[in-house]
C-alpha positions in Angstrom: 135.8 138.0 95.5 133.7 134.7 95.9 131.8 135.0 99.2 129.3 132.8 100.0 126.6 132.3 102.3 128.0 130.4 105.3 131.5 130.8 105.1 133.1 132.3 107.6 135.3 135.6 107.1 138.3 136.6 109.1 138.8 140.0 109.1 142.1 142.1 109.5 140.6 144.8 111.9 138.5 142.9 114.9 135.3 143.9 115.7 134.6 146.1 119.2 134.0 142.4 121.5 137.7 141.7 120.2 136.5 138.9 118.1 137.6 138.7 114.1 135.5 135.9 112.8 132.2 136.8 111.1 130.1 134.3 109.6 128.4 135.4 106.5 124.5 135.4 106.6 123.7 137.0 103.2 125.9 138.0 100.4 124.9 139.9 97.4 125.4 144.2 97.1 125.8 144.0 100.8 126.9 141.4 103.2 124.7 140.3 106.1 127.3 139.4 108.6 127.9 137.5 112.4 130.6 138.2 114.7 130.8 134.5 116.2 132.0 135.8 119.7 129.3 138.4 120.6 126.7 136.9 117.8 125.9 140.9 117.0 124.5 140.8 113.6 124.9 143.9 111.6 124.9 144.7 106.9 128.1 146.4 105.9 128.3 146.9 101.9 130.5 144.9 99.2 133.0 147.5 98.5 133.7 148.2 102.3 134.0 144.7 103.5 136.4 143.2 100.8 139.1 145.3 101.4 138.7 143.9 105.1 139.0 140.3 104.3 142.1 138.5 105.3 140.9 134.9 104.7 137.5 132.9 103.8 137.4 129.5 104.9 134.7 128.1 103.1 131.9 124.7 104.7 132.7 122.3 101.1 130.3 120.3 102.2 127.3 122.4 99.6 
């Protein structure tokens, strides 16, 4: 799965504020990741997080 720094991730399961929107930080082994209600940053690793992912929408304007 292509995830990129920047895009934004929305997620099947929300997160504990009730938001499902996480913006990615840093991609790579693990994901550095945003929830954009409650801005609570926190690293969850590749193989946890892509099963979680319902849709990326991507910034196109790199």
């Amino acid at each position: 799965m292509d995830v990129r720094p920047e895009d934004i991730l929305i997620m099947k399961k929300k997160h504990p504020c009730g938001g499902n929107e996480m913006y990615v930080i840093r991609s790579g082994m693990d994901f550095r990741l945003r929830c954009n209600k409650c801005l609570h940053e926190f690293m969850v690793p590749r193989n946890k997080i892509e099963k979680k992912i319902k849709k990326i929408i991507r910034n196109e304007e790199q």
